[in-house]
C-alpha positions in Angstrom: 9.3 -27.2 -44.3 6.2 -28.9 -43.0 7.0 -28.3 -39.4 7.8 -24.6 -40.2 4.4 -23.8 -41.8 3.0 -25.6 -39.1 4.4 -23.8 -36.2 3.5 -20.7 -37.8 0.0 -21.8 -38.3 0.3 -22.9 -34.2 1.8 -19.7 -33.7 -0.9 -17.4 -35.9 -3.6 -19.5 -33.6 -2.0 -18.4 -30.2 -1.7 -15.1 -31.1 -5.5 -14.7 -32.2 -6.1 -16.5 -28.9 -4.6 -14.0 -27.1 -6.1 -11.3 -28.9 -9.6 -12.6 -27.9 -9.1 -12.7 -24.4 -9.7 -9.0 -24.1 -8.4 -6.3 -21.8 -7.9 -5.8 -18.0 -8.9 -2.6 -16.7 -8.1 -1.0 -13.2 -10.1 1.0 -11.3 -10.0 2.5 -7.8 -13.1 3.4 -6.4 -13.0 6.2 -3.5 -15.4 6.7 0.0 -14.5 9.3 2.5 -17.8 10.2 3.5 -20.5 8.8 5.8 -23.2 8.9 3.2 -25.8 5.8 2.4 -26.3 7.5 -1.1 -22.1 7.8 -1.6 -21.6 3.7 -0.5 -24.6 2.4 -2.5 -23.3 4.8 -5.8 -19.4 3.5 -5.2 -21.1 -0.2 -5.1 -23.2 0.6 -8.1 -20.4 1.8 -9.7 -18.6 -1.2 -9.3 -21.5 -3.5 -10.1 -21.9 -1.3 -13.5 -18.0 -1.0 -14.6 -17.7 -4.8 -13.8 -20.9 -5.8 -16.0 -19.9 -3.7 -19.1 -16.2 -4.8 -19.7 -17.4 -8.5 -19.2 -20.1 -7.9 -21.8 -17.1 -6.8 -24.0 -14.8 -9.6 -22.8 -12.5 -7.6 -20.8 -11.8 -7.4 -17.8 -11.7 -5.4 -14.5 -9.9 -4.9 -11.0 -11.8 -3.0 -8.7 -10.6 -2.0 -5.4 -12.8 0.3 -3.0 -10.9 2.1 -0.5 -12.4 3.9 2.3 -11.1 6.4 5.0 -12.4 9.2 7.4 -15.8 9.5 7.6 -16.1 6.5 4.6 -14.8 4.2 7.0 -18.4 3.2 8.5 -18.7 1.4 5.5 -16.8 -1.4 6.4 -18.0 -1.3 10.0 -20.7 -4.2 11.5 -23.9 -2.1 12.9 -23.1 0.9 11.4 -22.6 0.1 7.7 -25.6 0.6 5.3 -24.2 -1.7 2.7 -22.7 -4.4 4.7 -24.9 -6.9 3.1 -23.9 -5.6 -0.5 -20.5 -5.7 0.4 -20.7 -9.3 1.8 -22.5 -10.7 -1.6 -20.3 -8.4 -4.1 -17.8 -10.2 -2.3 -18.5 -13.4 -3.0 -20.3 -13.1 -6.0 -16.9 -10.6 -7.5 -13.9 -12.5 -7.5 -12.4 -9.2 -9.0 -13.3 -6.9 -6.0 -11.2 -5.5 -3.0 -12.0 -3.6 0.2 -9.2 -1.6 1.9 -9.6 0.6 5.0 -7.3 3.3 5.9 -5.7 2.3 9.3 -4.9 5.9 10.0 -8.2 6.1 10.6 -9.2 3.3 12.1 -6.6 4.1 14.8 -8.6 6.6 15.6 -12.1 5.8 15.3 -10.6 3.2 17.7 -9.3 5.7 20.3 -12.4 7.7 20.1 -14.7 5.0 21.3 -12.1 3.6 23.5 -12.4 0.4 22.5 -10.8 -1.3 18.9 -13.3 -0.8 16.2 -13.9 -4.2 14.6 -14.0 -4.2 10.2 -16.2 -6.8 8.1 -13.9 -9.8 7.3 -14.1 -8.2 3.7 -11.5 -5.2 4.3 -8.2 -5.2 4.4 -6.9 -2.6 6.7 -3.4 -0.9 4.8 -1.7 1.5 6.6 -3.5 5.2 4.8 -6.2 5.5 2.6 -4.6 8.4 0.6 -1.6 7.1 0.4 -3.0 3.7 -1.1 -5.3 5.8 -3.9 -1.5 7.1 -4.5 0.0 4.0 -4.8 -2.9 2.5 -7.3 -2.5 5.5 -9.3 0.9 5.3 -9.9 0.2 1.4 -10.7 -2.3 2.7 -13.7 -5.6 2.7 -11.7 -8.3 4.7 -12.8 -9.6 6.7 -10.1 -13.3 7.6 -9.4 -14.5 9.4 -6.3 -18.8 9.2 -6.7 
C-alpha cells in the first residue's frame, strides 16, 4: 500500500511538473514586400511575441518567410536587417528564416547571375505554399 500511495504522490508531482512548463505557440511571420519599415516590424514582431510568452513561461516557434519583393531581406548588400537577422539568430534558438525558391529562381535569372541568401535562410521550394503548409500545421499567421 506504501508503494501505491507513493507512486501516486510521484505521479501527482509529474503531472504538476508538466503543467508548469507552459505552452508552445506557433507563429508564421510573413514579408513579400521590399520595405525597411515591413522587415524591421516582422523582426519586431518576433522580438515582442518571443519576450511575452517567455515572461509567461511558454513558449514560441517563429518562422519568417519571405518571397517576391520580401526576398531582399535575406539578401547580403541589399538587406536592411541583415544584421538583425544575423543576432536574432543566434541570440533565438526558436527562430527560422525560409525563402521562397520560386522566387529566388528568378531574382536569379533577372540578374543573370545566382543570387546568393544569408547563411540564415533556408530556401523551400514556394513561399505561399510554405505559409500553407504552417497553417495547416496550427501556425498562427501574421503578415505586418
Amino acid at each position: 500500500m506504501k508503494k501505491f500511495a507513493l507512486a501516486a504522490v510521484l505521479a501527482l508531482a509529474g503531472a504538476g511538473a508538466a503543467l508548469a512548463e507552459g505552452q508552445t505557440h506557433y507563429l508564421a511571420v510573413h514579408v513579400d514586400q521590399n520595405d525597411p519599415k515591413v522587415m524591421h516590424m516582422a523582426l519586431n514582431n518576433v522580438q515582442n511575441v518571443t519576450s511575452y510568452y517567455e515572461s509567461q513561461g511558454d513558449k514560441v516557434v517563429v518562422e519568417v518567410v519571405a518571397y517576391g519583393p520580401g526576398l531582399n531581406m535575406y539578401v547580403p548588400g541589399k538587406s536592411p536587417v541583415a544584421d538583425r537577422i544575423s543576432t536574432m539568430s543566434l541570440a533565438m534558438d526558436n527562430l527560422t528564416f525560409a525563402a521562397c525558391g520560386n522566387t529566388l529562381r528568378n531574382m536569379s535569372a533577372k540578374a543573370g547571375h545566382e543570387v546568393k541568401l544569408m547563411g540564415e535562410a533556408t530556401v523551400v521550394p514556394s513561399g505561399v505554399v510554405r505559409l500553407v503548409e504552417l497553417q495547416e500545421e496550427g501556425y498562427a499567421y501574421v503578415r505586418p
